[in-house]
PDB file of N, CA, C and O in Angstrom:
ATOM      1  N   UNK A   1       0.848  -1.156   0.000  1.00  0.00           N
ATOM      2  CA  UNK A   1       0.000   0.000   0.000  1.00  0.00           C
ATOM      3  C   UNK A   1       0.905   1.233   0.000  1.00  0.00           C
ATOM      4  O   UNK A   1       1.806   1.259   0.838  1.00  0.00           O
ATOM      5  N   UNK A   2       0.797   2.028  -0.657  1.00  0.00           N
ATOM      6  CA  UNK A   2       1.392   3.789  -1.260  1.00  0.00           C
ATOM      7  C   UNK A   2       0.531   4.778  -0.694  1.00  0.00           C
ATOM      8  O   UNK A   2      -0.679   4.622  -0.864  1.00  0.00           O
ATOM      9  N   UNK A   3       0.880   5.624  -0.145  1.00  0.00           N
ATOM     10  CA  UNK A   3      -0.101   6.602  -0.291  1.00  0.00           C
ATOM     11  C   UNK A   3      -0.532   7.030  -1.263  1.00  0.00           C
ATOM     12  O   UNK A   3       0.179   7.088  -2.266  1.00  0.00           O
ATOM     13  N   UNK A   4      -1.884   7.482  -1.273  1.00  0.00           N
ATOM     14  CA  UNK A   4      -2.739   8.503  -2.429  1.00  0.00           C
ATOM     15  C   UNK A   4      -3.523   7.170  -3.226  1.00  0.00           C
ATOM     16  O   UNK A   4      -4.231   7.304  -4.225  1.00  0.00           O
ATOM     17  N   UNK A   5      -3.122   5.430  -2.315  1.00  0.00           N
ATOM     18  CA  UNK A   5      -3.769   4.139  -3.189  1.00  0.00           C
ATOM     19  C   UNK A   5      -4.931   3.966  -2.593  1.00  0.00           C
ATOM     20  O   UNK A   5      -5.182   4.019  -1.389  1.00  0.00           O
ATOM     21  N   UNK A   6      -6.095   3.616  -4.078  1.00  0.00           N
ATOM     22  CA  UNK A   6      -7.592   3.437  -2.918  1.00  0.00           C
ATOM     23  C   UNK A   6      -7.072   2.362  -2.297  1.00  0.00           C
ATOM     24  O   UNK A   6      -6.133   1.573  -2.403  1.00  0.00           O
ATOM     25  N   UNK A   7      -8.900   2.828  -0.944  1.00  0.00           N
ATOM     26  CA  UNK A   7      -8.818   1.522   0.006  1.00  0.00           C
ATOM     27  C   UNK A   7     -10.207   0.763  -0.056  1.00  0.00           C
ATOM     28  O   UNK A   7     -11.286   1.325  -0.240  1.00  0.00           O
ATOM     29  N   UNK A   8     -10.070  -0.237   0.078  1.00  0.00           N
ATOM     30  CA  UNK A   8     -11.431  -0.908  -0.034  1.00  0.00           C
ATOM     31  C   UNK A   8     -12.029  -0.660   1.350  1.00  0.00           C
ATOM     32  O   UNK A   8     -11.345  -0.570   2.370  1.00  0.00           O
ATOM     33  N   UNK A   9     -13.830  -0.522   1.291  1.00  0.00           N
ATOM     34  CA  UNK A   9     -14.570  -0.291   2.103  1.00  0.00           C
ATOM     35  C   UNK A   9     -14.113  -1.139   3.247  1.00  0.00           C
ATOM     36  O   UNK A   9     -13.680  -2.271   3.031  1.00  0.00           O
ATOM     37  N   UNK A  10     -14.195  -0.605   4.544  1.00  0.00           N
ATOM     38  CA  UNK A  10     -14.767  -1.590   5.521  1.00  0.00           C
ATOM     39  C   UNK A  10     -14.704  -0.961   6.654  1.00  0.00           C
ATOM     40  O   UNK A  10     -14.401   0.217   6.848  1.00  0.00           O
ATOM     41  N   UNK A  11     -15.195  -2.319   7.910  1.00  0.00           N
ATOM     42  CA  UNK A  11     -15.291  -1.590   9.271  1.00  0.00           C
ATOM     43  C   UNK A  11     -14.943  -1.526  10.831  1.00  0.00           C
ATOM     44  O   UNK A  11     -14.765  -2.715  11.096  1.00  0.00           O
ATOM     45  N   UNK A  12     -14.839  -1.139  11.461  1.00  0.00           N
ATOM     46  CA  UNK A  12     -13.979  -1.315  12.913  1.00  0.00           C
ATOM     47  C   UNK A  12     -14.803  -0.696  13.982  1.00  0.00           C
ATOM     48  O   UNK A  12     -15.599   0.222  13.784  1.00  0.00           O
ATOM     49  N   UNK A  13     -14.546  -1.295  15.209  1.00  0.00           N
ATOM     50  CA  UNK A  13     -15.286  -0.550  16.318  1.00  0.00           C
ATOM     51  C   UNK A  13     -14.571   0.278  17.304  1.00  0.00           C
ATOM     52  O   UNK A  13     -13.630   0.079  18.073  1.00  0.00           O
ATOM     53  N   UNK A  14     -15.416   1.379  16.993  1.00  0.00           N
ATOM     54  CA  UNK A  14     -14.725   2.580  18.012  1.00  0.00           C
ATOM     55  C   UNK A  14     -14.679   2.936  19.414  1.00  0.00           C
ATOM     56  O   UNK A  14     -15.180   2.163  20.230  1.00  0.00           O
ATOM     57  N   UNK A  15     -14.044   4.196  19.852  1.00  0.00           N
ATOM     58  CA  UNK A  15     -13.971   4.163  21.278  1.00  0.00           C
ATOM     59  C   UNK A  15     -15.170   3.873  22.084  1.00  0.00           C
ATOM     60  O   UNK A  15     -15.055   3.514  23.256  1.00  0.00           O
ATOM     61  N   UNK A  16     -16.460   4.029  21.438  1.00  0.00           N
ATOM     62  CA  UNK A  16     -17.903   3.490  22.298  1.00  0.00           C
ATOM     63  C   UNK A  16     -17.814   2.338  21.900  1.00  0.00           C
ATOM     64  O   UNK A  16     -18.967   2.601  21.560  1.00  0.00           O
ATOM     65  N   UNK A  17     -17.618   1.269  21.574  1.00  0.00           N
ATOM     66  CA  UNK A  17     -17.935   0.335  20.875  1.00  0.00           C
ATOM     67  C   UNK A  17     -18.674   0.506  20.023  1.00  0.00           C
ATOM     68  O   UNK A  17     -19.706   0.030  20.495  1.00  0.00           O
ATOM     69  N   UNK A  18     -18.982   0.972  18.752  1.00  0.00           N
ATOM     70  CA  UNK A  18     -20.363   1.073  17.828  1.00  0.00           C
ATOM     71  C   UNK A  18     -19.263   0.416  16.097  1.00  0.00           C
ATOM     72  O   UNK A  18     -18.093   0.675  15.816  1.00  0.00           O
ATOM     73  N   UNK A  19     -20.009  -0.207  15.529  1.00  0.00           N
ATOM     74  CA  UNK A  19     -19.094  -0.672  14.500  1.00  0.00           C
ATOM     75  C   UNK A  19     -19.042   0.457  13.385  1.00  0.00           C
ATOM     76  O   UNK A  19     -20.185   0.751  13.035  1.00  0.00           O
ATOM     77  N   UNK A  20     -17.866   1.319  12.593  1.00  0.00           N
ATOM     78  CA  UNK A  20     -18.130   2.231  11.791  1.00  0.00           C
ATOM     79  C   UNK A  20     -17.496   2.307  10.567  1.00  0.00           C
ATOM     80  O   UNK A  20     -16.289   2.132  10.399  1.00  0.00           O
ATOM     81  N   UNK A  21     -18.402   2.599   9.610  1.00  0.00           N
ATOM     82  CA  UNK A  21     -17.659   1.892   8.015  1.00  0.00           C
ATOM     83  C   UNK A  21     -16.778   2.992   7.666  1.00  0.00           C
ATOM     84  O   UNK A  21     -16.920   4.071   8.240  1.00  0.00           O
ATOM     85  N   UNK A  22     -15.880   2.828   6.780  1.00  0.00           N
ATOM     86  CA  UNK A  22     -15.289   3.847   6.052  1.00  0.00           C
ATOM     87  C   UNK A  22     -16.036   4.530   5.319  1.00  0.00           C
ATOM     88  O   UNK A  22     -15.855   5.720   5.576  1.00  0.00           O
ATOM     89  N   UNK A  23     -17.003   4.338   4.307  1.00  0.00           N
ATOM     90  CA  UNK A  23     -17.292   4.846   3.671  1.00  0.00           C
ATOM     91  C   UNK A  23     -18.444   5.978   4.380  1.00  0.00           C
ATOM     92  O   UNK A  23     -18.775   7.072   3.922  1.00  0.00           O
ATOM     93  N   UNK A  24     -18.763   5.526   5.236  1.00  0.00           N
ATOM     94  CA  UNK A  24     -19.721   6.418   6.543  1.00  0.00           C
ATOM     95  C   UNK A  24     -18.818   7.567   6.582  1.00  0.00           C
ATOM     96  O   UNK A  24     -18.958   8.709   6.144  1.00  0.00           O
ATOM     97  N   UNK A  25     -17.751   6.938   7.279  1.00  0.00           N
ATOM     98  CA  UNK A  25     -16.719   8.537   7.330  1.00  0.00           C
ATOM     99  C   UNK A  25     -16.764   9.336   6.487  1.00  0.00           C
ATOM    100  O   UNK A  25     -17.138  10.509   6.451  1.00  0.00           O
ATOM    101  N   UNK A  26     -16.420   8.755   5.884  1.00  0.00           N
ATOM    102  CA  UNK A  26     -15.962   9.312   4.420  1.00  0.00           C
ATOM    103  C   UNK A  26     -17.242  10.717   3.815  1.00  0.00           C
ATOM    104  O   UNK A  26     -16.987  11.838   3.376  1.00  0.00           O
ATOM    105  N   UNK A  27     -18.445  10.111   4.016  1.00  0.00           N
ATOM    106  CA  UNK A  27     -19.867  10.681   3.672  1.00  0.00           C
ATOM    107  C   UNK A  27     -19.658  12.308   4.512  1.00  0.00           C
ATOM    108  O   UNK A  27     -19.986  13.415   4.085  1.00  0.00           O
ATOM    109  N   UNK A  28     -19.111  12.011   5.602  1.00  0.00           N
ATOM    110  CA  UNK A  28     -18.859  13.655   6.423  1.00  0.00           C
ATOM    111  C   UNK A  28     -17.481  14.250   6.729  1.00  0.00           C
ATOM    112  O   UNK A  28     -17.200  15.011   7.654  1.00  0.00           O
ATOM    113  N   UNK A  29     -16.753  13.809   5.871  1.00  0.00           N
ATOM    114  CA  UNK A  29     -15.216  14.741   5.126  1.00  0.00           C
ATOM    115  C   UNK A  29     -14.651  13.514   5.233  1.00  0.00           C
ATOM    116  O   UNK A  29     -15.012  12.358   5.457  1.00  0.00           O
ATOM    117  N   UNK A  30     -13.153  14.415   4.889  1.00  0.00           N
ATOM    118  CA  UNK A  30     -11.969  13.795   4.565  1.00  0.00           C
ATOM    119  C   UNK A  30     -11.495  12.753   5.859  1.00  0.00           C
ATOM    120  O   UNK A  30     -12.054  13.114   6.895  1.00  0.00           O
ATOM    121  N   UNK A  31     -10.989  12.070   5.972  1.00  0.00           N
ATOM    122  CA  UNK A  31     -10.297  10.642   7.150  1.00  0.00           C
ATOM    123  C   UNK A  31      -8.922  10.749   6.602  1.00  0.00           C
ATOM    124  O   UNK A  31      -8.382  10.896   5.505  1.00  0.00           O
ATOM    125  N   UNK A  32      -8.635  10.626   7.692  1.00  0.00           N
ATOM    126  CA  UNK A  32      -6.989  10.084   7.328  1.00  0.00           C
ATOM    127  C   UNK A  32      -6.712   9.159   8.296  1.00  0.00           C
ATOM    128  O   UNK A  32      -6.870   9.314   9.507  1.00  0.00           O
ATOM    129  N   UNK A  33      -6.093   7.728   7.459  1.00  0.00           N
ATOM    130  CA  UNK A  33      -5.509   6.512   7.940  1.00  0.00           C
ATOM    131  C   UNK A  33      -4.205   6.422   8.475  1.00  0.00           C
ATOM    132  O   UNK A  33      -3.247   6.927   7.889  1.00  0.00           O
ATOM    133  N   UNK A  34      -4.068   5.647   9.846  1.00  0.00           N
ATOM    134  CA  UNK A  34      -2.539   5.431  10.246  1.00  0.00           C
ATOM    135  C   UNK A  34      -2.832   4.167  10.339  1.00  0.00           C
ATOM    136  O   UNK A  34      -3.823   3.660  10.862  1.00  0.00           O
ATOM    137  N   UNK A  35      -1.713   3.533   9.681  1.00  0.00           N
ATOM    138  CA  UNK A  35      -1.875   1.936   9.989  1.00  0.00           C
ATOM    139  C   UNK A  35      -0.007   2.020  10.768  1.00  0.00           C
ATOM    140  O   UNK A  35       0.932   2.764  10.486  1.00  0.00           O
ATOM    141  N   UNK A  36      -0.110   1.111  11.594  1.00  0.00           N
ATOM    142  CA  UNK A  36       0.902   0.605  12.571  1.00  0.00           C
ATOM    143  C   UNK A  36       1.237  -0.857  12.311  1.00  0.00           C
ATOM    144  O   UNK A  36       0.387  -1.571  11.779  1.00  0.00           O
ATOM    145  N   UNK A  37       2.556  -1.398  12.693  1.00  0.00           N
ATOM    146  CA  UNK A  37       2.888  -2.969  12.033  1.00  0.00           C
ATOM    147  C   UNK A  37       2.574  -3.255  13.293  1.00  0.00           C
ATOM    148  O   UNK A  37       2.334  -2.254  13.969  1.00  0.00           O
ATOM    149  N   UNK A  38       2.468  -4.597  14.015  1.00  0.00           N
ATOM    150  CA  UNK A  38       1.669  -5.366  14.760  1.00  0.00           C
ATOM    151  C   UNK A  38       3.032  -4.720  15.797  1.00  0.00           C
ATOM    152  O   UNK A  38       4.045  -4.175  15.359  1.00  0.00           O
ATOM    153  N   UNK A  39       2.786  -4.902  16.866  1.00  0.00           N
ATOM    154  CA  UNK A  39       3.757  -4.798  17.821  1.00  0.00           C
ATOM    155  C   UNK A  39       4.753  -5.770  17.782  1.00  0.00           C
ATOM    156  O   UNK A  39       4.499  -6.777  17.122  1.00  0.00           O
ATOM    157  N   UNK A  40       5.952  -5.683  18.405  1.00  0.00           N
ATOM    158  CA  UNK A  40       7.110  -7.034  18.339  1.00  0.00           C
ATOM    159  C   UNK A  40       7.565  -7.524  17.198  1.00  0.00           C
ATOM    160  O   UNK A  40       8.263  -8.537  17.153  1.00  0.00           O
ATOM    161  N   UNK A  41       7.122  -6.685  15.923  1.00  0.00           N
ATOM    162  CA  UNK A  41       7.533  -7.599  14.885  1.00  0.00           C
ATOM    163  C   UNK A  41       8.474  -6.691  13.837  1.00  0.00           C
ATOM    164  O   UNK A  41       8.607  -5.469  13.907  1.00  0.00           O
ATOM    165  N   UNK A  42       9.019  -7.467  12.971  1.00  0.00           N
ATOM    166  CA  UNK A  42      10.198  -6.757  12.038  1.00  0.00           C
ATOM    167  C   UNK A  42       9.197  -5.658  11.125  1.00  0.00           C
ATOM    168  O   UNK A  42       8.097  -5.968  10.668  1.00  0.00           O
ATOM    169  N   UNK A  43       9.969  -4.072  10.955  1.00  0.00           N
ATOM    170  CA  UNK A  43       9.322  -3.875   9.767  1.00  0.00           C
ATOM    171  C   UNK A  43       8.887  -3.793   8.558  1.00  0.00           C
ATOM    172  O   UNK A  43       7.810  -3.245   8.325  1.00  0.00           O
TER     173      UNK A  43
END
């Protein structure tokens, strides 16, 4: 993954617990993604 590469839809649960899609976000501005490598592991 590159920046500026689409991402395919999908979804995760947030600090309330409520499950929330990307594309939801997306519907009320811009998101920006941080993805992190798993803890303990090579990068």
């Amino acid at each position: 993954m590159n920046i500026g590469d689409p991402v395919n839809d999908f979804t995760a649960v947030n600090e309330d617990g409520e499950r929330v899609g990307l594309y939801d976000l997306l519907d009320k501005g811009p998101v920006v993604l941080f993805f992190y490598p798993k803890a303990k592991t090579p990068l």
